[in-house]
C-alpha positions as CSV (number, residue, x, y, z in Angstrom):
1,X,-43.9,25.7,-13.7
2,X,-41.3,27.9,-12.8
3,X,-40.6,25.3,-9.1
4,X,-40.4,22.4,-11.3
5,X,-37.8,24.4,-13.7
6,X,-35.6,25.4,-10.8
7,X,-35.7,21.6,-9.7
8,X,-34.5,20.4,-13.1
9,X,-31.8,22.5,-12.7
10,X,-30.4,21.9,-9.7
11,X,-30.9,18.6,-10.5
12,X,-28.4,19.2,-13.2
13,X,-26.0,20.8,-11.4
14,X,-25.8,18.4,-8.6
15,X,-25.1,15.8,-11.1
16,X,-22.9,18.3,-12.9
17,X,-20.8,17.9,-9.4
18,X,-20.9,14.3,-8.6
19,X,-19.2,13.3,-12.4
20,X,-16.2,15.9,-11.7
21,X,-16.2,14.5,-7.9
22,X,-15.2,10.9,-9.8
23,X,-14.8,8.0,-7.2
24,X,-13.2,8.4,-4.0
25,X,-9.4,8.6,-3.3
26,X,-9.2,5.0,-2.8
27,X,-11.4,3.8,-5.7
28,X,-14.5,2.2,-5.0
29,X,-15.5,-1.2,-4.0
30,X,-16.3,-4.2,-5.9
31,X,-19.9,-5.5,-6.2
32,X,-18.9,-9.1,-6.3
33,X,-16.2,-11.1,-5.5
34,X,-15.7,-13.0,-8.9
35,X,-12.5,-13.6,-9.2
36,X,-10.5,-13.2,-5.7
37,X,-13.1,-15.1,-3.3
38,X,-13.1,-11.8,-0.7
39,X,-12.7,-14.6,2.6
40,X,-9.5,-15.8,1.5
41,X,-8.2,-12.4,2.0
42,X,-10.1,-10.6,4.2
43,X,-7.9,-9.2,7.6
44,X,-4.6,-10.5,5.9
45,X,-2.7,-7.0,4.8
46,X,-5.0,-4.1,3.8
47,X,-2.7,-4.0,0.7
48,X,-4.0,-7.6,-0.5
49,X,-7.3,-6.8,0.1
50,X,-6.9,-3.8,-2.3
51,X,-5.4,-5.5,-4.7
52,X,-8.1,-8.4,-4.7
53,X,-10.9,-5.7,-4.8
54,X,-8.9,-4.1,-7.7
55,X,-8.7,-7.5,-9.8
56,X,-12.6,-8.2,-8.9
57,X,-13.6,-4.9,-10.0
58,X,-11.9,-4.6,-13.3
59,X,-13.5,-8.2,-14.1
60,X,-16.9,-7.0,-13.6
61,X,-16.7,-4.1,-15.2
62,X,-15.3,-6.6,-18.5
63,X,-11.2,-5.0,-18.4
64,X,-10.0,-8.1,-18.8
65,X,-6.4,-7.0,-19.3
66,X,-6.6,-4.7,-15.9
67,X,-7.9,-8.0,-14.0
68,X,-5.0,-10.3,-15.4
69,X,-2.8,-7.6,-15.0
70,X,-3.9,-7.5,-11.1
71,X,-3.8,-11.4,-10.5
72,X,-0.3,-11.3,-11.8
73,X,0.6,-8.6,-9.0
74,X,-1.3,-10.5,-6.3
75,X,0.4,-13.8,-7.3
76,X,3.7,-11.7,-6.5
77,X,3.1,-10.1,-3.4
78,X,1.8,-13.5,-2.0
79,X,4.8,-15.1,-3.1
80,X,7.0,-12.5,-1.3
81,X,5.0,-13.0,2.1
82,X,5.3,-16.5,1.6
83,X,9.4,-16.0,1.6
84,X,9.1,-13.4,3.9
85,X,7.5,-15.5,6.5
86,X,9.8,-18.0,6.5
87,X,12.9,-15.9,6.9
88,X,13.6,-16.7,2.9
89,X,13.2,-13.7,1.2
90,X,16.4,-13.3,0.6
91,X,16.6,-16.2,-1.7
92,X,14.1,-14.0,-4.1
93,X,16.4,-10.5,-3.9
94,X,19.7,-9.9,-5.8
95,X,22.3,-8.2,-3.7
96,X,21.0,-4.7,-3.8
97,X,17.9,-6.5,-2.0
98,X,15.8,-6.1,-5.2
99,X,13.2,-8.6,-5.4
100,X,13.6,-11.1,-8.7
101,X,11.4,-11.0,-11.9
102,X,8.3,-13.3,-11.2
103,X,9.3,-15.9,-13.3
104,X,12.6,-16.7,-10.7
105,X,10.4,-16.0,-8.0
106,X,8.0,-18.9,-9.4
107,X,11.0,-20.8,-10.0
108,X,12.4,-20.6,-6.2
109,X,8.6,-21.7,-4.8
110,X,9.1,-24.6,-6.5
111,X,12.2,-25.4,-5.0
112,X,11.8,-23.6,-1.6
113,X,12.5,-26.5,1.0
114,X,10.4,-24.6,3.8
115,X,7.2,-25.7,2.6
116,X,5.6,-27.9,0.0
117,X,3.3,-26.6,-2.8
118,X,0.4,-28.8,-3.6
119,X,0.6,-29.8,-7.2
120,X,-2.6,-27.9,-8.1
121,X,-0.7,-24.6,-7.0
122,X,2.6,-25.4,-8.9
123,X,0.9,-26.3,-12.2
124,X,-1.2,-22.7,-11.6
125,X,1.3,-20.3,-10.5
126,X,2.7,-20.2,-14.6
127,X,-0.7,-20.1,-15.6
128,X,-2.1,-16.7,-13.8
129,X,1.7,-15.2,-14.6
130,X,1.4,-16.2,-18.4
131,X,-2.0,-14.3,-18.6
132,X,-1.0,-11.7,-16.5
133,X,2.5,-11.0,-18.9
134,X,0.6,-11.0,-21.9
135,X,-2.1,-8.4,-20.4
136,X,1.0,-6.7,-19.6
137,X,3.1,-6.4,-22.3
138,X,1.9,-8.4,-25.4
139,X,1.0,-5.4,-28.2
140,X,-1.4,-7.4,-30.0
141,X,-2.8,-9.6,-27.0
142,X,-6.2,-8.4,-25.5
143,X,-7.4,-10.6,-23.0
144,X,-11.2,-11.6,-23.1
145,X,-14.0,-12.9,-20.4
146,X,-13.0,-16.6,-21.0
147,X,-9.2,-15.7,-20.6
148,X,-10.1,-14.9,-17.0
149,X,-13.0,-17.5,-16.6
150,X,-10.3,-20.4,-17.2
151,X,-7.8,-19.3,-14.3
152,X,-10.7,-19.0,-11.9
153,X,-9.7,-22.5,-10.2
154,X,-6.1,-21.7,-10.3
155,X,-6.8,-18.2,-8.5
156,X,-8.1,-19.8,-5.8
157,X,-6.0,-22.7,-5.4
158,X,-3.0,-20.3,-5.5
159,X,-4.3,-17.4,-3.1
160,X,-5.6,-19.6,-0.5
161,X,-2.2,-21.7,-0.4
162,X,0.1,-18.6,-0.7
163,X,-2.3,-17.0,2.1
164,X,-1.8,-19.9,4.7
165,X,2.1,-20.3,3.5
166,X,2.8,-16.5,4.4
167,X,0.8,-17.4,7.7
168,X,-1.5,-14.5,7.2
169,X,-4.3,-16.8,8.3
């Protein structure tokens, strides 16, 4: 009786250890791929990647605000390759070399004469940033399941072009 007590115990305390532990430095990786499809960024930047995971995990785990909140930061770093690989990025930075809000960045895509944005991607680029604002900074705005669910097309339209546009693959 008394080997079975001692178990339970240590049983305890080991688990006692692992919830203080928490998850590991660099979070923890998503069980699915719901929202950024994991190909379309897999060996682009290890930053993009992140963020993907990041916006995948907080949908499955139902933080709808956290996810739209993410999408909204992956649309703007892809943006800025984008310019970037083109030589352009200066036409998204003021003159301290600060990069625009995302709206103007959005704005200069649109017009960028270096490429040209399918129509699917320019009617879903204001889409994931309109979400992602509201997640953001709306008080009263809490964003739910089907918030998410309805920009799942537009995700993927928009990450897969930016991806190829920034020549990441």
């Amino acid at each position: 009786m008394e080997a079975i007590r001692n178990f339970a115990l240590t049983a305890k305390a080991i688990q006692a250890d692992a919830a203080v532990a928490g998850p590991p430095t660099e979070g923890l990786r998503a069980g699915t791929d719901g929202v950024v499809l994991l190909s379309l960024v897999k060996g682009t930047r290890g930053y993009i990647e992140k963020i993907a995971n990041q916006a995948n995990g907080t949908y499955e785990n139902g933080w709808y605000d956290a996810c739209a909140v993410m999408l909204r930061r992956l649309l703007e770093t892809l943006l800025i390759e984008s310019f970037e690989a083109v030589g352009r990025a200066s036409s998204i930075q003021n003159s301290n070399g600060d990069f625009y809000f995302l709206r103007d960045m959005i704005d200069a895509a649109l017009k960028e004469p270096s490429w040209n944005l399918g129509r699917n991607c320019k009617q879903a680029m204001p889409r994931l940033k309109d979400v992602g604002d509201k997640s953001a900074h709306s008080r009263r705005f809490v964003a739910q399941k089907g918030d998410i669910e309805k920009l799942l097309p537009d995700v993927r339209v928009v990450v897969q072009e930016l991806i190829y546009l920034a020549n990441l693959k």
